[in-house]
ChimeraX commands (.cxc) that place a marker at each C-alpha (Angstrom):
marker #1 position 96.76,115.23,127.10 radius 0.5
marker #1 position 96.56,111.46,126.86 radius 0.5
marker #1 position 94.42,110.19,124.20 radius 0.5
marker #1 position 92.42,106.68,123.80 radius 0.5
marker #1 position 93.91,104.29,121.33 radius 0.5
marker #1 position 90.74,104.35,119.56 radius 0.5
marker #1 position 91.24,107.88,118.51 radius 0.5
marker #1 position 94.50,107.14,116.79 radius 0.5
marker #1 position 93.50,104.29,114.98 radius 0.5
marker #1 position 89.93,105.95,114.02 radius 0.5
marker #1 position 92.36,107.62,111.33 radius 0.5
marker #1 position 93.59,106.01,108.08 radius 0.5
marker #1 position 96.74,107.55,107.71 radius 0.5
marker #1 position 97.70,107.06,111.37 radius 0.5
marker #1 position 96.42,103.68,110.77 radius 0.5
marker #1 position 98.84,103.00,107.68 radius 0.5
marker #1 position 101.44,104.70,109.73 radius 0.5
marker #1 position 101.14,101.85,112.09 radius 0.5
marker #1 position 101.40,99.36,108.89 radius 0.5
marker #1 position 104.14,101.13,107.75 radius 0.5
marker #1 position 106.39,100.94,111.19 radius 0.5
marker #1 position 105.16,97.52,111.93 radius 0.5
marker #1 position 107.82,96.18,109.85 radius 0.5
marker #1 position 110.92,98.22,110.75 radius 0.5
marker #1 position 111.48,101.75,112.74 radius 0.5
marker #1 position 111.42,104.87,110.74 radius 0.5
marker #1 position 112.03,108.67,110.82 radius 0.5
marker #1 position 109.31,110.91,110.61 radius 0.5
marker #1 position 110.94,111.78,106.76 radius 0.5
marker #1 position 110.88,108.51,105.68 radius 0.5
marker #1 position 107.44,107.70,106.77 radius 0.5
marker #1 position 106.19,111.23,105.05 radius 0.5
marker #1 position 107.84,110.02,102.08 radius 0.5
marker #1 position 104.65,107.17,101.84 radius 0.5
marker #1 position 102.14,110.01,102.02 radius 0.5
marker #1 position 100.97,112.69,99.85 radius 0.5
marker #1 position 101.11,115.05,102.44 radius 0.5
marker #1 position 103.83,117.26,104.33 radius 0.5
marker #1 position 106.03,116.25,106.94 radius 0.5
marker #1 position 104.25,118.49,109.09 radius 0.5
marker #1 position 100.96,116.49,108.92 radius 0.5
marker #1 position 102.97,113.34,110.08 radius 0.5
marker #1 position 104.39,114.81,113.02 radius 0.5
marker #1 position 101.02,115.59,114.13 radius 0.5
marker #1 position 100.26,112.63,113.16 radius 0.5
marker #1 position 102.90,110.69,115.24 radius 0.5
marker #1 position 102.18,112.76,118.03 radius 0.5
marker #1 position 98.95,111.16,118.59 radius 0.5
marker #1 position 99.94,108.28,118.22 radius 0.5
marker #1 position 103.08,109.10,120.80 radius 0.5
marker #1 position 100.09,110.31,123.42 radius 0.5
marker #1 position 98.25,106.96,122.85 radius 0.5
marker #1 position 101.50,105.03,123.88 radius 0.5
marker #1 position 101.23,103.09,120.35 radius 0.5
marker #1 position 104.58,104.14,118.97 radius 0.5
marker #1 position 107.80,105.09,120.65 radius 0.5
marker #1 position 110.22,107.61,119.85 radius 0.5
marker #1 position 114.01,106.69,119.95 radius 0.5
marker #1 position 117.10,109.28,119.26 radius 0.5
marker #1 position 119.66,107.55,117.19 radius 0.5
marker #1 position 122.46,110.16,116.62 radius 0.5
marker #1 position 120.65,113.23,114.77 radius 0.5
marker #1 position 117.63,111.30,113.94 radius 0.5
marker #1 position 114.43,110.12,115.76 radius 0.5
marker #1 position 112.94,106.50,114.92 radius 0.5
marker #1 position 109.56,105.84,115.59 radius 0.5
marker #1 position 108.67,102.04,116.34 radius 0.5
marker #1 position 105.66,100.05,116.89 radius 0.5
marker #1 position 104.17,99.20,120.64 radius 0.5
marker #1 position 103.31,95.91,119.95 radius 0.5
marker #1 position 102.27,95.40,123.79 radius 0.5
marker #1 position 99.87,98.60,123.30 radius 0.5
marker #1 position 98.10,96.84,120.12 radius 0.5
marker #1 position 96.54,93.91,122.63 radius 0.5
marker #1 position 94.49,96.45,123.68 radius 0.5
marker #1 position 92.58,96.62,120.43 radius 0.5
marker #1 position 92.98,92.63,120.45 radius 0.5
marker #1 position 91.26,92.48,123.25 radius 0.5
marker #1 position 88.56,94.68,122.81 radius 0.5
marker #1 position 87.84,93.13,119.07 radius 0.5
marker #1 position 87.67,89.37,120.45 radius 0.5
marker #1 position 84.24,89.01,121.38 radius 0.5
marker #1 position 83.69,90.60,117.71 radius 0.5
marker #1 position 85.73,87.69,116.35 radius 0.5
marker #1 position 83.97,85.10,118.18 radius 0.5
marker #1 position 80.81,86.62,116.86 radius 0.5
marker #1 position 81.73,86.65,113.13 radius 0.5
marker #1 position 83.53,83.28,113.26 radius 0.5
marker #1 position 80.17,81.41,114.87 radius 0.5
marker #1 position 78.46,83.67,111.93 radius 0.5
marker #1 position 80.80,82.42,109.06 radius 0.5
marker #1 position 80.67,78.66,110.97 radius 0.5
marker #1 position 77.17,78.94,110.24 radius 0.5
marker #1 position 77.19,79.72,106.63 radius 0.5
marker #1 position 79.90,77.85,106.16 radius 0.5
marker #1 position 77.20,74.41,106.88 radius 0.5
marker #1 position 74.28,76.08,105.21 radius 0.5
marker #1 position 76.73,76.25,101.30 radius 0.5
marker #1 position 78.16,73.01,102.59 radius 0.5
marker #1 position 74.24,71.77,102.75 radius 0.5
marker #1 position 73.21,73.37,99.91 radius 0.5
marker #1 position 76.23,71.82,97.82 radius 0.5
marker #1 position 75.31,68.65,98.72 radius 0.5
marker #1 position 71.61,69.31,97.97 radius 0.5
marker #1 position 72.61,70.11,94.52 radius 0.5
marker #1 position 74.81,67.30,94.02 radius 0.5
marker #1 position 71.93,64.63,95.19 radius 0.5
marker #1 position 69.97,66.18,92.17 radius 0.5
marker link #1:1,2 radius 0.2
marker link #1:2,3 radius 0.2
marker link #1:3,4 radius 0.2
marker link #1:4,5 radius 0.2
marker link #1:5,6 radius 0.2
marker link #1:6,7 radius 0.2
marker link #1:7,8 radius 0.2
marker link #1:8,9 radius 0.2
marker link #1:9,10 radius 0.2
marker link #1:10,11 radius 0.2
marker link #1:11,12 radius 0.2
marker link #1:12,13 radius 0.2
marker link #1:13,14 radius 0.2
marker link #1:14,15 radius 0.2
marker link #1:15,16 radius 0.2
marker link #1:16,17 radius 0.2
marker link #1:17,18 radius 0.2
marker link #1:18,19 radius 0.2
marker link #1:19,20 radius 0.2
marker link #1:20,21 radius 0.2
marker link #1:21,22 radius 0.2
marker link #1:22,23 radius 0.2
marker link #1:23,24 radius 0.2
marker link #1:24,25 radius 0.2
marker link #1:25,26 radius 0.2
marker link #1:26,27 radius 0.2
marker link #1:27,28 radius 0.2
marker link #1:28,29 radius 0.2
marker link #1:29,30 radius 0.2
marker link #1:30,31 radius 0.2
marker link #1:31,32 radius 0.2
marker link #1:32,33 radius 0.2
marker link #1:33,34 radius 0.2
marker link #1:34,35 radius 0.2
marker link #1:35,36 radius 0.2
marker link #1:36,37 radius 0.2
marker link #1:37,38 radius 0.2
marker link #1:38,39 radius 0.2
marker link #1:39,40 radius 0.2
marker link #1:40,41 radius 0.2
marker link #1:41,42 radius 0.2
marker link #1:42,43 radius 0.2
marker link #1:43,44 radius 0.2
marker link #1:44,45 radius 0.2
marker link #1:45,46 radius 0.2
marker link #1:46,47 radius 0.2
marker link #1:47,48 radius 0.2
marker link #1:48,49 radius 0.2
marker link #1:49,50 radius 0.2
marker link #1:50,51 radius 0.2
marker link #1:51,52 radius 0.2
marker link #1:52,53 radius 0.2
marker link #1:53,54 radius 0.2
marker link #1:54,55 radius 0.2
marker link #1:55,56 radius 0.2
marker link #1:56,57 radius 0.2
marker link #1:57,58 radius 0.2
marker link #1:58,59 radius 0.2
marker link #1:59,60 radius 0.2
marker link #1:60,61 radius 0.2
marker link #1:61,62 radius 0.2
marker link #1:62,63 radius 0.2
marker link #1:63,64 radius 0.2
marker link #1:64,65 radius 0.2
marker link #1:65,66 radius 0.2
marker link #1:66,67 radius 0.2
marker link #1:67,68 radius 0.2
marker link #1:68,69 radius 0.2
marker link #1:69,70 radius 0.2
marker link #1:70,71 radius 0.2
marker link #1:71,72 radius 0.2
marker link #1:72,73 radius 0.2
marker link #1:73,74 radius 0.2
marker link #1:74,75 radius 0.2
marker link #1:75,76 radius 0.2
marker link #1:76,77 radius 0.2
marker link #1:77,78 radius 0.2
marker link #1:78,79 radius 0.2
marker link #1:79,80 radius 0.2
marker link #1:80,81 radius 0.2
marker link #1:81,82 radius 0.2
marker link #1:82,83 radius 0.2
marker link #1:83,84 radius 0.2
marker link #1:84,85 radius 0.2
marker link #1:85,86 radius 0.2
marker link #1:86,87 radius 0.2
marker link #1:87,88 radius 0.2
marker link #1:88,89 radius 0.2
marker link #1:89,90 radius 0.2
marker link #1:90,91 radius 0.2
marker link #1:91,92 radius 0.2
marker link #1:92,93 radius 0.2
marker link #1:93,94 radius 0.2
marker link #1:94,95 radius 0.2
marker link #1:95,96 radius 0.2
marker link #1:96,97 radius 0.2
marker link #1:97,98 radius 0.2
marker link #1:98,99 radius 0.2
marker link #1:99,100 radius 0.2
marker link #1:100,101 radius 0.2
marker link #1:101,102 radius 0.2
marker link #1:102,103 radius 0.2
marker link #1:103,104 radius 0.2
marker link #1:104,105 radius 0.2
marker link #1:105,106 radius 0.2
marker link #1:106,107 radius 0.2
marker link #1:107,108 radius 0.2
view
């Protein structure tokens, strides 16, 4: 069963998962090892996020890396932008009413 990306990311820990191998590939030990949880929990865990195409699995000799789909992750980019636009124009805006205000205060 494929699964939307917005599933796996809906979850903390699969979202710190992602933090986690953002910075280098790891094993599903390793990345357990961050958790307070069993190793069990992060393999389903990593399975989801396997289905949503946001990690990939690689065999290195006896052990299995999981790394970070970078290319994937533009697809929550892109569906956040117009969200960014709107809370930039927002902070913009109350960026020039302090910077009014400020200068209000000063004048007094």
């Amino acid at each position: 069963m494929r699964r939307d990306i917005f599933q796996a990311i809906a979850d903390p820990t699969r979202r710190a998962i992602l933090a986690l191998i953002a910075l280098q590939a790891m094993t599903p030990n390793a990345i357990a090892d961050n958790f307070n949880t069993t190793r069990q929990s992060v393999s389903k865990h990593l399975r989801v996020l396997t289905e949503c195409e946001l990690v990939k699995p690689q065999q290195q000799g006896r052990e299995i890396y999981y790394s970070l789909e970078i290319e994937k992750m533009k697809e929550i980019d892109q569906w956040l932008n117009p969200f960014r636009k709107i809370w930039e124009t927002r902070f913009d805006q109350l960026d020039q009413v302090l910077s009014t205000l400020k200068k209000q205060q000063n004048e007094n």
